[in-house]
N, C-alpha and C positions, 0 to 999 in steps of 0.2 A: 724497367718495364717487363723486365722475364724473358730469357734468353729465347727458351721454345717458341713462345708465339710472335718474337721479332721474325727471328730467322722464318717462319713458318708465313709469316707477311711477306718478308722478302721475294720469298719463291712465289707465292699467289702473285706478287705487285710485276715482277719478271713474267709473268704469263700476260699479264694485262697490257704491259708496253709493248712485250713482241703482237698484240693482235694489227692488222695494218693500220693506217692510221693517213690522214691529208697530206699533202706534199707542204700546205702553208696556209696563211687566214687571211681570207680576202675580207677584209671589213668594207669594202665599196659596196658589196650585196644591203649592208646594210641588216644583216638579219645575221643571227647566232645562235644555237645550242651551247648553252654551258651547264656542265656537270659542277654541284654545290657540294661543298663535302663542311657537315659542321661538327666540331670536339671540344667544342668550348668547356668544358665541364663532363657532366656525367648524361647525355645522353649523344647518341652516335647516328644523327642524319645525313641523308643523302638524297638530292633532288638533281633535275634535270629540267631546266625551266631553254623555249623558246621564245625568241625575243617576237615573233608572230604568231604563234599559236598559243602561246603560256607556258603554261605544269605542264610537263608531257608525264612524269612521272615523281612520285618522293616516298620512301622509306625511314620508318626512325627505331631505332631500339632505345629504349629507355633501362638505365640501369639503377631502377629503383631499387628490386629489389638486393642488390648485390650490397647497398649502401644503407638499406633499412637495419639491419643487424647492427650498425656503428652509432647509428639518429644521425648518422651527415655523410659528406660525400669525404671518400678515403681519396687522395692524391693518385698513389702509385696503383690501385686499385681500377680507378678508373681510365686512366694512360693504359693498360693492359687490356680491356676490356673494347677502346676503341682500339686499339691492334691487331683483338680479335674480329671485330663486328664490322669496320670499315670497310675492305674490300668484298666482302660476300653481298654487303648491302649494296655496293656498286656496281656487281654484277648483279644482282637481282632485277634493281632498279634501269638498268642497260637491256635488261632481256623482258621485262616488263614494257617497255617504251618501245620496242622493237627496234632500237639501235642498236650500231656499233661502235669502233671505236673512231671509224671514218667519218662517221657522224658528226662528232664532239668539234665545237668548234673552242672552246676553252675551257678553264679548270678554274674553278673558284674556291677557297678555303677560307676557313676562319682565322683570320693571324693573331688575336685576339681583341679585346682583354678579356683573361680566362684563367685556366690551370696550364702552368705553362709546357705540364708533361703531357696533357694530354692535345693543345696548341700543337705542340710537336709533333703529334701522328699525322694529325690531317695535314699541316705546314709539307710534313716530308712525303705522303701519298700524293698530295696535290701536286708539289714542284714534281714527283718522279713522271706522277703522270702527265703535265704538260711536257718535259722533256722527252718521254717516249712517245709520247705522240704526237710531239712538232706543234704546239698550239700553247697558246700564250696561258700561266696561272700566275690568277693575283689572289697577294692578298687582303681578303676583307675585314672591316671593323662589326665585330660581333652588333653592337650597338646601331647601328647604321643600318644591319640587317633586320632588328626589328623595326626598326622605326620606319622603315620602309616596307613590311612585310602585309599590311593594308592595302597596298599596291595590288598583291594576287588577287585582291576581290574584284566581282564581275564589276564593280560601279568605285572604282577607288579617289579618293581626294587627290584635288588639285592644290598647287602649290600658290601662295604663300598658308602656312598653317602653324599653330602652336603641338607639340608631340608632349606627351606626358610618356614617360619612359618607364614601367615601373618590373622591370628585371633582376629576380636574384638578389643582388648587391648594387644594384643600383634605382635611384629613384631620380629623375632627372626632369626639367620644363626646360623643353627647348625651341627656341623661334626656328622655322624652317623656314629659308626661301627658298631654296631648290635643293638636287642633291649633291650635296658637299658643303651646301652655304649655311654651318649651322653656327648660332646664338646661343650659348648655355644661359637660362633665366634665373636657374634654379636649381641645387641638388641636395641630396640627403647628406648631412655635415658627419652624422654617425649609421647607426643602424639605417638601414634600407626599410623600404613598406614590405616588402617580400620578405627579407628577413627578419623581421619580425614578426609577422605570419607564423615563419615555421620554428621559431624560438618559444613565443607565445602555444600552439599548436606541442611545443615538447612539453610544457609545463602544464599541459591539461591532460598529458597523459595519452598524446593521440599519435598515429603512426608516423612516420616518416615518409616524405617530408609533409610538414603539418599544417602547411598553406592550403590547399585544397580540403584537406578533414575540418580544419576552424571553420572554414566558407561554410559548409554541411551542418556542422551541430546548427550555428550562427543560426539557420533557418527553425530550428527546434527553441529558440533562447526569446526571453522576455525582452522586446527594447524597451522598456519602461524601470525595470529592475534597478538597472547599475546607470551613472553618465558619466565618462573616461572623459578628462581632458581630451581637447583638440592641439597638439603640440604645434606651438611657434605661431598661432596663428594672429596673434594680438601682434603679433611688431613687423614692423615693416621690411618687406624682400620674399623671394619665392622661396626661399632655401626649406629642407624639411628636417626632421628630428624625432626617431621614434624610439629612441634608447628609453626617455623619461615615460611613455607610455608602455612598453616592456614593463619596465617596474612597477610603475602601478599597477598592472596585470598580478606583479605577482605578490604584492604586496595584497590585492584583493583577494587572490587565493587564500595565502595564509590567513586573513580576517575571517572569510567563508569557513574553511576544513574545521572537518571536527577534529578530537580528539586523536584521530589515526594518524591525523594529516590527509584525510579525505575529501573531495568534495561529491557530494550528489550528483545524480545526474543533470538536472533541471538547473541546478547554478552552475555547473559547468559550461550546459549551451547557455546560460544569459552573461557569462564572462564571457564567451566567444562573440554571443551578438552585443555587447557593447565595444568589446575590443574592433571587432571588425566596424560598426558606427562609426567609431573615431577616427581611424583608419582612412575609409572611404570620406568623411565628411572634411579633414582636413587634406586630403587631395584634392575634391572637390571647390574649395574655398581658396584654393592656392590655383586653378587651372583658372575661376574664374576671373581672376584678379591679372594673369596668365595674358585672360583673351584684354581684360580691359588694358591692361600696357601694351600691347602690341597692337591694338585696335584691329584686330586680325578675330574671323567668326566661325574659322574652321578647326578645330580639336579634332587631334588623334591618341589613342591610345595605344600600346605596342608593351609586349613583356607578358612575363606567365601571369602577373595580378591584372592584365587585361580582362585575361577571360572572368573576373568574378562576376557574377549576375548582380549583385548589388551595387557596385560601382559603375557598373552601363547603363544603370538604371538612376542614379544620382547625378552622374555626371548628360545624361539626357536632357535633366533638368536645368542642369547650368547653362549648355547651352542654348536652351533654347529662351533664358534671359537677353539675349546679344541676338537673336533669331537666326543663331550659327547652325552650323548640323557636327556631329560626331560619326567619326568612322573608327575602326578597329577592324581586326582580321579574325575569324573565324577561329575556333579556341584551339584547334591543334598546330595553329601558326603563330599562338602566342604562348607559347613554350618555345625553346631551343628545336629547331628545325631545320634541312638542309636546304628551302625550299628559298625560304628568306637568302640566305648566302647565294643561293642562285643568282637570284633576280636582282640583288644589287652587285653583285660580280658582274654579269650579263650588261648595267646600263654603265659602267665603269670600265670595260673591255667594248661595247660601242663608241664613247666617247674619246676612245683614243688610248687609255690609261695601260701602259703594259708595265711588270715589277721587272727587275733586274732577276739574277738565278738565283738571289740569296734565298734562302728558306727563314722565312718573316716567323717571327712565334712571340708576340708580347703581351703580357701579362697584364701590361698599365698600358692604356692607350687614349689621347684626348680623342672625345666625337669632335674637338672643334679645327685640329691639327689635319684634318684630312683633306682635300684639293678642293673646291669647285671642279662641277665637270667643264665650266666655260672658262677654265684654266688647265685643264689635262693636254700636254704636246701629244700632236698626232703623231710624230714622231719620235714617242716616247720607248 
């Protein structure tokens, strides 16, 4: 992780513990401030979420560009970067909010699934700081934290609901009946809908990461041009599969390119707006199928392909066949954010839930392995 900016943590994280700090955590009040710290990967948030008043505060650094020079996120690259960026955003976000550390009633981190180096910084700031300041830190399931991250909105869904999951490297349908009680329906066998975004998004020649740039052309592109297979969607089960539409992708390139191996501008966005159709329309066709097995008419969305405007717009219409409604969280809490870790740390540390001192950091982790909260000992 680079010797300088450990040590150079060390000492910042040593100033933080010595600030004073609660004698102990009264959960009887019934009410908590917890500080969220997330490193799942390559961007480094930190929130401060009230279990009565909400967000009091959140910061995020995004380490795009550190990682656009490579077209992917570098491992030991990014575990350095959260080393650096970690505790300055948690002091920011502490003096933003106007607390201190007497304030903090616990510590929430990301324990994964993630990069397991960069799992490790927030794992070991989180445990130092709940032990320096005498207040419970757990750890949380990255996944868990989106899928509850719809929660932060003013009008958020009630539970029992279907979650469509589409984060990164994972694409997931999961029955929810409260939190902890989850049902996997459905998951990506290979490639992810996200990753393939930004696979697709390298092969058009667009920046890093390429998820977000495809969305953009996609809006400039003929839907009438190209029609991409809808993967898996003829056989029975939610699972998804978007390897075999990658390759069509680029099989259509090289059919398009001319001589150079180029393609135009204009068939590039109508390869973008067909690939993202396909995309969105076999999500679509798998959430509605989704609500029809679980006879359940609430959909939620969660993950960075949350935010695309064409799938809140397609999947509007799904539900409203079953006369369900859809929620999702507002687009900069559907990306990696420390706000999410808050707020499911915060109803996980109400319900009783405390971690041993181990410093938690894993890499693979089931959403379905995790407790009930009407299973967590008060006495944990």
């Amino acid at each position: 992780m680079g010797i300088v900016p450990f040590f150079g943590m060390i000492a910042a994280l040593s100033a933080l513990c010595a600030m004073p700090h609660r004698a102990s955590l009264n959960l009887e009040a019934n009410t908590l401030i917890v500080l969220g710290i997330e490193t799942s990967c390559d961007e480094t948030g930190i929130a401060i979420y009230d279990s009565e008043r909400g967000l009091l505060g959140d910061a995020l650094f995004s380490q795009v560009d550190i990682h656009a020079e490579y077209g992917g996120v570098i491992p030991e690259l990014a575990s350095r970067d959260h080393i650096r960026k970690t505790l300055p955003l948690i002091r920011q976000v502490m003096d933003e909010s106007g607390l201190q550390a007497e304030d903090i009633d616990g510590v929430a981190y990301t324990a994964g699934p993630g990069l397991v180096g960069a799992l490790l910084v927030g794992a070991a700031v989180g445990r130092s700081l709940g032990m320096g300041w005498n207040v419970p830190a757990i750890g949380v399931h990255h996944m868990e934290g989106h899928l509850l991250a719809p929660m932060l909105e003013p009008e958020p869904p009630t539970f029992p609901f279907v979650a469509l999951l589409v984060s990164g490297g994972h694409t997931q349908l999961v029955q929810v009946d409260a939190i902890g009680e989850y049902s996997l329906l459905g998951e990506s066998l290979d490639d992810a809908a996200g990753e393939a975004f930004d696979k697709v998004g390298k092969m058009l020649g667009l920046p890093y990461p390429g998820g977000p740039h495809v969305a953009r052309l996609a809006t400039q592109g003929n839907p009438d041009r190209f029609d991409f297979p809808r993967p898996m969607v003829n056989r029975p089960g939610l699972d998804f599969s978007f390897s075999g539409l990658k390759t069509y992708v680029r099989n259509t390139i090289a059919e398009e390119s001319d001589a150079d191996g180029k393609l135009d501008e204009q068939t590039r966005a109508d390869v973008a707006r067909a690939f993202e159709q396909a995309v969105v329309s076999t999500l679509a066709i798998k959430c509605g199928r989704a609500l029809e097995h679980t006879g359940l008419q609430t959909l939620i969305i969660a993950g960075g392909v949350s935010a695309n405007t064409r799938l809140r717009e397609v999947l509007e219409s799904t539900v409203s066949k079953v006369h369900g409604r859809l929620f999702y969280a507002q687009p900069k809490y559907c990306t990696d954010n420390g706000a999410m870790i808050a707020y499911a740390g915060c109803q996980r540390l109400l319900a009783g839930q405390q971690d041993d001192l181990q410093i938690q950091a894993r890499p693979r982790w089931s959403l379905e392995s995790l407790p009930p909260l009407n299973t967590v000992a008060k006495s944990a």
